[in-house]
Each structure stands twice: as structure tokens, then as C-alpha cells.
N, C-alpha and C positions, 0 to 999 in steps of 0.2 A: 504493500500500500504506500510503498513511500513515494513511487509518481503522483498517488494521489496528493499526496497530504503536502510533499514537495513543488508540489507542477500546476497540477489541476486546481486548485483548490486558490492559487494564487496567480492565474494567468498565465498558464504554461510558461512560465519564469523560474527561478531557482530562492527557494526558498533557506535565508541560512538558518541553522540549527540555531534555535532556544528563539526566534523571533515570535509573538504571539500571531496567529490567524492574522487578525483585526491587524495588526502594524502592517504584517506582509501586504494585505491586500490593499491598504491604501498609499501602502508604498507602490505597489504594481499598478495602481489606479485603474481594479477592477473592480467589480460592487462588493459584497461579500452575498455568500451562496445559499438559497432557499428553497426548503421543501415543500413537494412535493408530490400528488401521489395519492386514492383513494384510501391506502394501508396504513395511511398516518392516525385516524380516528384510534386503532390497538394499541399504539403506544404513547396515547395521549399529546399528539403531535398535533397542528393546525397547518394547512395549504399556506405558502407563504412565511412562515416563520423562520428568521434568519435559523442558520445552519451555523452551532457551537463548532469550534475544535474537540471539545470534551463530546460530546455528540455525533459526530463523525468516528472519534476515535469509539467507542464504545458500540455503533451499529456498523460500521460499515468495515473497522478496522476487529471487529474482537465477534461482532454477531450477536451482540447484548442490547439489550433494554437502552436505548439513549437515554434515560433517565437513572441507570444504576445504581449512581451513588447512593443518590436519596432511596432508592428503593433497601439498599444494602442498610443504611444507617438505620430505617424504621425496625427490619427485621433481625439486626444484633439487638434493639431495644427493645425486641419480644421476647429475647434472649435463645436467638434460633444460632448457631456453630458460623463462623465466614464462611467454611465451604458449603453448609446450607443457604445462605445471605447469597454465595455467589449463583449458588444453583441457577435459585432461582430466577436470576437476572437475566439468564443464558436464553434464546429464541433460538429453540430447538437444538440441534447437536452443537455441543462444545468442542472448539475447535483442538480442545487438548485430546479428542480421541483420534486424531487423524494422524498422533504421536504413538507407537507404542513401544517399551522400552526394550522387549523384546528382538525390535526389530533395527535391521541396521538405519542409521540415520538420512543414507543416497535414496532408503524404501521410503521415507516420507514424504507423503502427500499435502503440499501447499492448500491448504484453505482457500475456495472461492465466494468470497462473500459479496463482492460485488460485479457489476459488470459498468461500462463507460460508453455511453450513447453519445454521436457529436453531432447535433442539428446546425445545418448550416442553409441560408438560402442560396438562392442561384446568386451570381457571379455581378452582375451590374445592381443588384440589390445591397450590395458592399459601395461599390460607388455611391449611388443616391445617397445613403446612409451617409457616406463620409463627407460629403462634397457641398450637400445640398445645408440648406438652414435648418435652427433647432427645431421646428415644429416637424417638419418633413423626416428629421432624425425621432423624436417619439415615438408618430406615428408606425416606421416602419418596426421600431425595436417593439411596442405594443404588437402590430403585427405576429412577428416572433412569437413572441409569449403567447397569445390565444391558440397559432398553430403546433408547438413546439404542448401545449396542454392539450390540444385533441389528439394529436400522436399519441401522447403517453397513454390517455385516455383509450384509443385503439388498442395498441398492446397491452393495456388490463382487461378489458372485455375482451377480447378477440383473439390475442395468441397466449400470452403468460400461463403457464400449466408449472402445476407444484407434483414432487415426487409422493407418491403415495402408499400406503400397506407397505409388505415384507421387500427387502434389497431396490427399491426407488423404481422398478421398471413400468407399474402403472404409472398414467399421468392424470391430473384431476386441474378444472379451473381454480384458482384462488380465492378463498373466501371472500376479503375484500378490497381488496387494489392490493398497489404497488406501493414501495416508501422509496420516492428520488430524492435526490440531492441535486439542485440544479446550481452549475455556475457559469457566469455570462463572461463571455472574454471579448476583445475587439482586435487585436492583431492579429496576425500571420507570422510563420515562424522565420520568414524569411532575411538574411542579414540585414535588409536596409527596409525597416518596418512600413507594413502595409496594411489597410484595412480589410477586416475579415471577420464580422459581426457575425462569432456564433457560441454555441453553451453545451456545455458535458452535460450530459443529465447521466448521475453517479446510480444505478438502480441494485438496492439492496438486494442481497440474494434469498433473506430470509421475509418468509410470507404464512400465510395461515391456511391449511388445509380447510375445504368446504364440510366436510363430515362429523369432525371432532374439531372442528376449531382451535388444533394445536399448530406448532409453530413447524416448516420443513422449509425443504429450499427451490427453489424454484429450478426449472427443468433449464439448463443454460443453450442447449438445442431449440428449445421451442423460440426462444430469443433470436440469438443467433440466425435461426434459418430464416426470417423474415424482416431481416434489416433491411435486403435492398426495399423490400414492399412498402417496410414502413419509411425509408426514404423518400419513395414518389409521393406516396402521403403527403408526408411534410410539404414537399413542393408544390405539388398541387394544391392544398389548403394555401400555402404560404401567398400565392398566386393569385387565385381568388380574392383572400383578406386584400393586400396588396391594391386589386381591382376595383375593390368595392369601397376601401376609404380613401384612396385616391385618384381614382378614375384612369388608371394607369394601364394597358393592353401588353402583351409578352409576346413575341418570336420568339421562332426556333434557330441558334446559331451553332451553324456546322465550323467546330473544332480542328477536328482532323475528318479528312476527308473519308467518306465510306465509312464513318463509327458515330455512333450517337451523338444528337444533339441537345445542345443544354439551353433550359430558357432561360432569356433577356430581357430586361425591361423592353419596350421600342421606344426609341428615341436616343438612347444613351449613347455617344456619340464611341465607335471601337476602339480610338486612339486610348481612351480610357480603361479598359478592359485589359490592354498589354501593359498600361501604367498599373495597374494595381495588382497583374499576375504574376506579380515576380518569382512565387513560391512556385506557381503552376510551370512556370520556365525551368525553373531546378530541374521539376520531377519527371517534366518531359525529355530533357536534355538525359537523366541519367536512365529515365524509361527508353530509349533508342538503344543504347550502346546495351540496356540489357536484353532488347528484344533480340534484337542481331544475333548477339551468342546463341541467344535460345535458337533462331531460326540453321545456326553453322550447326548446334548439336542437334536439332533434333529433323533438321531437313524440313520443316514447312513451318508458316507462319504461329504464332500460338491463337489457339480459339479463348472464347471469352474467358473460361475459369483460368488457364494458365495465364492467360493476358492480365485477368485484375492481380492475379499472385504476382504477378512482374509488378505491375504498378507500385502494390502495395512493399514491394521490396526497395523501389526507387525512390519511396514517398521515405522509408526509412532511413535509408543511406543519403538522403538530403537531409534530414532531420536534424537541428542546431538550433540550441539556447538560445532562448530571450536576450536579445540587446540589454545590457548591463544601464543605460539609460531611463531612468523610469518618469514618465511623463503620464499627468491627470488625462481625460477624455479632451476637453477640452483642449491639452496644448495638443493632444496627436491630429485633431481634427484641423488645426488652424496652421500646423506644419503641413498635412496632410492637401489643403486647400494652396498654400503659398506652392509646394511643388508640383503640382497640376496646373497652378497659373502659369508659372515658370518654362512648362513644359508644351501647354498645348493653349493659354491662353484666357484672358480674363473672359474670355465669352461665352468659350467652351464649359467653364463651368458655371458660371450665374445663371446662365438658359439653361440648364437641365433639365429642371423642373416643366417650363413651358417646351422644351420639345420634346418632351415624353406626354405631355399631356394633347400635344398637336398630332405626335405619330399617333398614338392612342386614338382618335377620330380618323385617322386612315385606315386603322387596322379594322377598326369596328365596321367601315364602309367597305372592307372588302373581303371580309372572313365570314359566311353566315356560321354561327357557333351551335349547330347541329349533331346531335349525336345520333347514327345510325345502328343498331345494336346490331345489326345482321354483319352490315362492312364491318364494323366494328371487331365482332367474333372472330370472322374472316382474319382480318390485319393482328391480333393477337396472335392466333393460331402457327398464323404463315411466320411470324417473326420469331416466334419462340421454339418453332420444330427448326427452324435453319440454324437457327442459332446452338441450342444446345441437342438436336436431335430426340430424347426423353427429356420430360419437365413435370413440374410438382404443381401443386393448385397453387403456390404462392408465386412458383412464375409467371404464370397466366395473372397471378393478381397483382404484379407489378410492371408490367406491360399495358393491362388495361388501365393501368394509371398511368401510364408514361403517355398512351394514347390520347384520353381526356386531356392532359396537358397540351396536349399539341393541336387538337381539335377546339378548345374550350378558348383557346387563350387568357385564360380569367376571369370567363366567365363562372358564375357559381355551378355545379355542378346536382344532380339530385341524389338526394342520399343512399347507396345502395347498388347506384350505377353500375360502380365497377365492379362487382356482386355480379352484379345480374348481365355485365359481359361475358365474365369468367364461368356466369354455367350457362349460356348460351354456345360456349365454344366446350362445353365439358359434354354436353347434351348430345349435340350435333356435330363437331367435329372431331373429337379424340376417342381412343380405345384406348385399355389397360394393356401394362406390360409387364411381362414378369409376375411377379405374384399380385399385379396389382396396386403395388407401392407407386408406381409411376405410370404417367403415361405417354402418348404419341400422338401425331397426327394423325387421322384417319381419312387416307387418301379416297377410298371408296366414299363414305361420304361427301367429300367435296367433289369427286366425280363417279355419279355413280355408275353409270353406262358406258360412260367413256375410257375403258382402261389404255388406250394409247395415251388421251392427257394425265393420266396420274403421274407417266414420266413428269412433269413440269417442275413437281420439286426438286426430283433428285437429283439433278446435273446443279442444280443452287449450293445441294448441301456438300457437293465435292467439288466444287470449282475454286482450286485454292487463288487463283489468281487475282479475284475480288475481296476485297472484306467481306469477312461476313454480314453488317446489318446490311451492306450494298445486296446483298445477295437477297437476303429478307427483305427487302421493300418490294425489290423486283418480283417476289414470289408473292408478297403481299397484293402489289398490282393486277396480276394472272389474277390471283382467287376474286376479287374483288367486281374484275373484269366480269369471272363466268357467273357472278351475281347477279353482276345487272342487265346480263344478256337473258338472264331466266327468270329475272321479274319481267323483262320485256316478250320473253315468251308468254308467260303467263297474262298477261295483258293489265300489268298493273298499273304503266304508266298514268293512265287517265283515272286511276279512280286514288284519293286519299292515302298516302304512303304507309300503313300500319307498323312501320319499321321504325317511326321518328320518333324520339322525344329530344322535342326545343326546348331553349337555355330563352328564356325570356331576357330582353337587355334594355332599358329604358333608367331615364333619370329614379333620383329618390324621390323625388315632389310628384311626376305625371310619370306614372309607368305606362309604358306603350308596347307588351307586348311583342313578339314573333308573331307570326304566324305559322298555325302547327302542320303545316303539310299542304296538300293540294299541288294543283299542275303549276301554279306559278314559283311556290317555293322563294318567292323576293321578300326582302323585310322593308320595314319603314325605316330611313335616316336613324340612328341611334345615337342618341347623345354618350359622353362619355365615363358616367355613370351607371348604379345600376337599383335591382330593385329590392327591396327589400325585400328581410329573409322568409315572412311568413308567404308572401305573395309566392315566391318562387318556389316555397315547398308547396302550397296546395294547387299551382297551376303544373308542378311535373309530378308527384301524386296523381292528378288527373290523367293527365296526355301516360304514366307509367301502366293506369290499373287499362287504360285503351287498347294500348301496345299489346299487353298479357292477354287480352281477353280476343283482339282480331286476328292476334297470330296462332290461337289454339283454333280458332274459329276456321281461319284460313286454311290452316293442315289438314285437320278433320272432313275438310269440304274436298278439298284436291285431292287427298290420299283416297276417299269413297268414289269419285267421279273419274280419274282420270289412272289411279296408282301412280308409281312412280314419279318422279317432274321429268319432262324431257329435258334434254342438255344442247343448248343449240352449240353451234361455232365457236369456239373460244375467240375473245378479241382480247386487245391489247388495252389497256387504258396506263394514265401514268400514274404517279405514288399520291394518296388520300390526301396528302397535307400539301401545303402551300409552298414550302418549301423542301429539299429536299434534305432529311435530318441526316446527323452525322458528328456526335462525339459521346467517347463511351463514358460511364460512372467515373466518379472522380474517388480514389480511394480515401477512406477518411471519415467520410460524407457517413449521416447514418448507419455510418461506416460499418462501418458498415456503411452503413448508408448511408441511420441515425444518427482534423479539421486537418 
């Protein structure tokens, strides 16, 4: 724990021995770090409550009670033994059984009591933060915080599984949340400091079984295997918030060419983006000389799992201490602003604000933010069988949020969405493999008559010469293609799309609506704004319970009338999105995914 208590804890800085918490951090001029987490109500904790030294040391460094002392003092004054006193204090297994004396000391097993989440947003959201004035600075770090607590929020409903009954191999959801520790940091680790607005969230290992309401530990696999998902999360919330209190629109900006791309605010001017990447320059520079090796040992390119282990190797080996300088928020911002003028000019930055709010009325004028669940399924499918060949329900569920993002532009999205892509492509396009642990694409289904076109993917998934996602859009284009060639067999163009559900986009004062389908499919002018949250949940609620109910309708009716669908001609069409994406995850990042 001593990165922790050393590093994290004080702005990835060096903390010297015998300095308290509280000096470190306002020597580092970071905030100091606060909990939480739905798990805090067990140990008498509240959401928000600065985060002690003595409190960190006791939950996160020993798996006790953060309240021990006092708990220890009451219970010698019942006059119960200290190792009775301490027992008690312990949240669940005591990290002294992981010692036994029997055994040799190289046998012993390290204590995992915590795990280290790093939220960070997209890349020109650092900029605006740094560049722009104090209110436009609030707003975004609020931003943060609302998205950075529905994430967490996510993985306590929805993945966190605690060890349960005899040797931990069942798994069970958590009684009642999680206990984080959050800490905000603002730099980049790079020698000549840059901004890079993001926060650890420190996530205790110990949690409360649902059955008996004792204390175990939580399952560090169920974490772990859904970081990258819970990163697009983050983004995509981040995105949205982002959109809706500042009227702000987002592109996709291809990186390196042929690999994923990362969103941008629009407007931010690029020269800024290479000003503020300097760390990302390291890791690129030393991610090359490592790819190349890899490609002389092992004869071909590396695919994405070897590729992010490269990354994450190069993100290491660039890795270097906190500039020995310790400077408040405010001088890093006003240093920060003086070498940007310096560098690209007093315009370039005091207009950021208004050409992000001007790109933002281009973009809205020519993106309709439509989500198609069927293309939608399709472009999932197609991108995540090229990619990694077998995939798990959480890859499909971070794709479909890579998708939204790219579709949506920030617009709000409806809750559940990406849900209800992921088993649209579970339904209809994949089979199991193996025992069923995983599964594949299921070429027959997307063609089912046509067994010459089911070639289509295959030559994608072994054609080393491209990248891979290059490969995956191209396959994503084909499937998408024999989509809408077989709605147009079917004769759907002229009657109401049952595939849509619109993203309504209108100011906060006069909301105005989409239009949810029909042959015109054009919107009205949208202002830069958007609409509130209740509006927008019960108009895609509506246009969602539509979708469910014409598309069971629809099957039902052609499966009795016609059987099978025919399969006309394959055509060609180009990639869903506006532009064409292209840079892969950034290691780190929620790093998982979740600096």
C-alpha cells in the first residue's frame, strides 16, 4: 500500500516519511480524498466525508473497521482481552492468516484489500478545463463527479460479486455497495507538467455478503473483467453531462490511423491536443520500438490483447515522479494558460469556449443522433468477432457503448440502451462456444441462405495487412449493407421505421423534439442545448416499449406468411459514423479503463 498512501493519496507525487496526509496534500495542491460508495452506511461512514490517514490506514491498508480505535477503546472498557478488542474490529478474514508460520516466508500470500480505478475524461476535456475561465473549470470538474458516481454506482448494482460459502468459488451480489476512496488529481506525469483532470477511486476489497450479512471480499475478477465497459461508461455519461450543461457537441478523432477513435470536444482547436499530450508522446514513442520487437519475434502484427499489454508496458517504462515543484490549482492553470498563449496565441485560447459552442450548432445541423438497434446489433457484432474472434457479454457491452458514443454525440442517451443492443446481437446474431463460456458470431444468421456470402468475414479476420478495427468497420459496412437491402426487400421503406429510437434535442426552455421515424426522417434546426431529463426519459420509454412490441409483431407476421426472409444482392455501403474512427484505448484509463 505504500503507492497508495505515498503516491495516490497525495497526487501521484512522493510523499516524504513522517509528513501528515493534510501537509502532503496541500503541499501537492490537491484536495484531500473523499468517500464514497453505497457500503459506507456498515461502517458508519457518510458519501462525501473527507478520507482520514488513520482511516485509510485501518480499511484499506489492514481491512478493519475505519473506526477501530474507538471501537477497540469501548470494548477493553467492557473489559473484553486486545486480541478480543482487535477481533472484533477485523471485516472479515484477518490479514495475519495469509501468514503461517509453518510455512516458508517466499509461500506468502500478499493481502489484496484494495483495488485502484482511474477515471479520466476524453483528451480536449483537459484542455477546456485548463484553459478556459473559473466557471467553465466547475462546471466540467462537477461534470466529473456526477459521472465518475454513476460509474461507481454501475459496478455496485451490476458487476461487484463477493466470495461466498466453503473455498470462495461461489459468487453472490453485495449486500450493500461498495466503500471508495476517491482522490482528484490535475497533472500528468509527464517531465514538463500538463493538464490531466482525473481521480483514483481506491475500492475497498472488503464488502458484506447478501445472506448473512457478514463481512468477505469481493470477487477481484468480476472487477477487473469489466473495466474496459465500465470505461465507455464513464465516457459516455461524461459526454452527455458535458452536453447538457454546456451545450457542447463531441467528434470522433482518429489517432493513429486504422485503430480507434477517441472523442473531442468540437471546436477545440488540434494544435492544443499535441500541446497538452506530452505524456501521450512518451508512451507512443516507446509503444513503437516495443511493437516492432514484438512484430521481429513473433512474425505478424500484435492483435488487440497483446497490443494493450504492449501499451501498458510502454505506459510503465515512461513512468517518472512528480516534478519536485509544487504549485496550488490556480498557479498550474495560469502557467498553464501563459504557455499556450506563448505557443499558439492569445486567440486561440480566449475563443474556446465560443468555438466549441459554434462547432456544436454545426454538428447538431448535421449528425441526426438516431439510434438504430438492428444497424446497431449488426456494427457490434461485426466489430467485436474481427477483433477478438470469441467475446464475452461485457465485450459486446463495451462496444455498444463505444457505438452510442459515436452515434449520440452527446446526446443523452435512454437508459438501458446499451442493454438492449447487447441482447439484440446475443438473440440474433451469436452462438455459444465451447462449453458455452463464450461466444461467436453466427455467420448463418446474418446470412442465412447465402452460404457463399458468409465468406465476407473471414478474409477480414486474417488479413494481416490492415488493422484490425480497419478491418471491423469494413465488415461492419457489409452487414449493415445486407440490412438494408432486406428491409428494402421487405418493403419497409415507406411505412414507419420500427427499428428507431430518437434522442430528442431541443433547448431547456422550448423543447422541440425529433421526429421519431417516417419517410422523411429530417429534424427541425436544433438549438445547442438540450432537454430535460424527465422529458427525455418518458419520450424514449415511449418510442423503447414501440420498438419491443412492432418488432415481435413484425417477426411473428413474416416468419407465418412468408418463412425464412429472403436475402437479396449484397451491396456495399460505407462505415455508420460520420467519420471514419481510428485510435485504440488509452492504457490507464479505467484502466483499466476506470491515468
Amino acid at each position: 500500500m505504500r503507492y497508495l498512501f505515498r503516491g495516490v493519496m497525495v497526487g501521484d507525487g512522493h510523499r516524504a516519511a513522517g509528513t501528515p496526509l493534510r501537509a502532503a496534500q496541500g503541499e501537492a495542491g490537491v484536495p484531500p480524498g473523499v468517500w464514497k460508495g453505497r457500503g459506507l452506511a456498515a461502517v458508519g461512514l457518510t458519501a462525501g466525508d473527507v478520507v482520514s490517514e488513520r482511516q485509510a490506514e485501518l480499511l484499506l491498508g489492514e481491512g478493519r473497521h475505519p473506526d477501530a480505535d474507538r471501537i477497540e477503546r469501548e470494548l477493553l472498557a467492557q473489559g473484553k482481552t486486545p486480541e478480543q478488542a482487535r477481533r472484533a474490529t477485523v471485516l472479515g478474514r484477518p490479514i495475519e492468516h495469509n501468514r503461517s508460520p509453518e510455512t516458508d516466508k517466499a509461500k506468502e500470500r500478499t493481502p489484496w484489500l484494495a483495488s485502484d480505478l482511474v477515471f479520466r475524461p476524453p483528451p480536449t476535456a483537459h484542455i477546456a478545463w485548463a484553459l478556459m475561465d473559473d466557471e467553465h473549470r466547475r462546471v466540467l470538474e462537477l461534470c466529473d463527479d456526477v459521472v465518475r458516481d454513476k460509474t461507481l454506482e454501475w459496478l455496485e448494482e451490476s458487476v461487484a460479486q463477493i466470495r461466498s460459502k466453503a473455498g470462495g468459488k461461489q459468487r453472490a451480489r453485495v449486500k450493500d455497495g461498495l466503500i471508495v476512496a476517491v482522490f482528484r488529481h490535475y497533472e500528468s506525469r509527464a517531465t514538463e507538467s500538463r493538464p490531466l483532470l482525473h481521480a483514483h477511486a481506491v475500492v475497498s476489497v472488503r464488502a458484506r455478503r447478501p445472506h448473512d450479512g457478514k463481512w468477505g471480499n469481493l470477487s477481484a475478477d468480476s472487477l477487473m473483467t469489466h473495466i474496459v465497459a465500465a470505461d465507455t461508461l464513464y465516457t459516455l455519461y461524461f459526454m452527455e453531462e458535458v452536453s447538457a450543461r454546456l451545450g457542447w457537441a463531441w467528434e470522433p478523432r482518429e489517432v493513429t490511423p486504422g485503430r480507434r477513435p477517441v472523442m473531442d470536444i468540437a471546436g477545440i482547436d488540434r494544435c492544443l491536443i499535441g500541446w497538452q499530450s506530452t505524456r501521450r508522446q512518451q508512451i507512443e514513442d516507446a509503444l513503437s520500438v516495443l511493437t516492432d520487437k514484438y512484430e521481429e519475434r513473433q512474425g505478424h502484427a500484435p492483435g488487440e490483447k497483446a497490443g494493450y499489454a504492449l501499451a501498458c508496458q510502454a505506459a510503465d517504462q515512461t513512468r517518472s515522479p512528480k516534478r519536485k515543484e509544487l504549485l496550488s490549482l490556480t498557479e498550474l492553470r495560469t502557467r498553464w494558460r501563459d504557455s499556450a498563449i506563448r505557443a499558439f496565441g492569445a486567440c486561440t485560447v480566449y475563443r474556446l469556449a465560443e468555438r466549441a459552442r459554434a462547432a456544436a450548432a454545426a454538428v447538431w445541423a448535421r449528425v441526426r443522433p438516431v439510434i438504430d438497434i438492428a444497424l446497431a446489433a449488426v456494427d457490434v457484432v461485426a466489430v467485436v468477432y474481427v477483433m477478438r474472434g470469441t467475446f464475452k457479454h461485457h465485450h459486446l457491452l463495451a462496444e455498444a457503448r463505444r457505438h452510442l458514443s459515436y452515434a449520440l454525440r452527446g446526446r443523452p442517451h435512454q437508459p438501458g440502451l446499451d442493454d438492449q443492443i447487447v441482447q439484440a446481437v446475443v438473440d440474433d446474431y451469436t452462438r455459444p462456444v465451447g462449453r458455452g463460456l463464450k461466444m461467436t458470431a453466427d455467420l448463418r444468421a446474418l446470412y442465412p441462405r447465402d452460404t457463399e456470402d458468409q465468406a465476407v468475414l473471414r478474409p477480414l479476420t486474417r488479413k494481416r495487412s490492415a488493422p484490425q478495427y480497419e478491418r471491423a468497420r469494413l465488415a461492419a459496412g457489409a452487414l449493415a449493407a445486407r440490412v438494408r437491402a432486406a428491409r428494402r426487400a421487405d418493403r419497409l421503406g415507406s411505412r414507419p421505421r420500427p427499428y428507431v429510437v430518437t434522442v430528442p434535442a431541443a433547448s431547456r426552455s422550448h423543447p422541440r423534439p425529433f421526429r421519431t421515424g417516417g419517410q422523411d426522417g429530417r429534424r427541425q434546426e436544433p438549438e445547442t442545448g438540450v432537454d430535460t431529463v424527465e422529458q427525455t426519459r418518458q419520450t424514449l420509454e415511449a418510442a423503447a416499449a414501440q420498438v419491443a412490441a412492432t418488432l415481435q409483431d413484425s417477426r411473428r407476421a413474416r416468419e407465418a406468411a412468408h418463412g425464412p426472409r429472403p436475402q437479396p444482392t449484397p451491396a456495399t455501403a460505407p462505415p455508420p459514423h460520420t467519420q471514419q474512427p481510428g485510435a485504440q484505448h488509452t492504457p490507464g484509463r479505467t484502466t483499466g479503463g476506470v491515468a
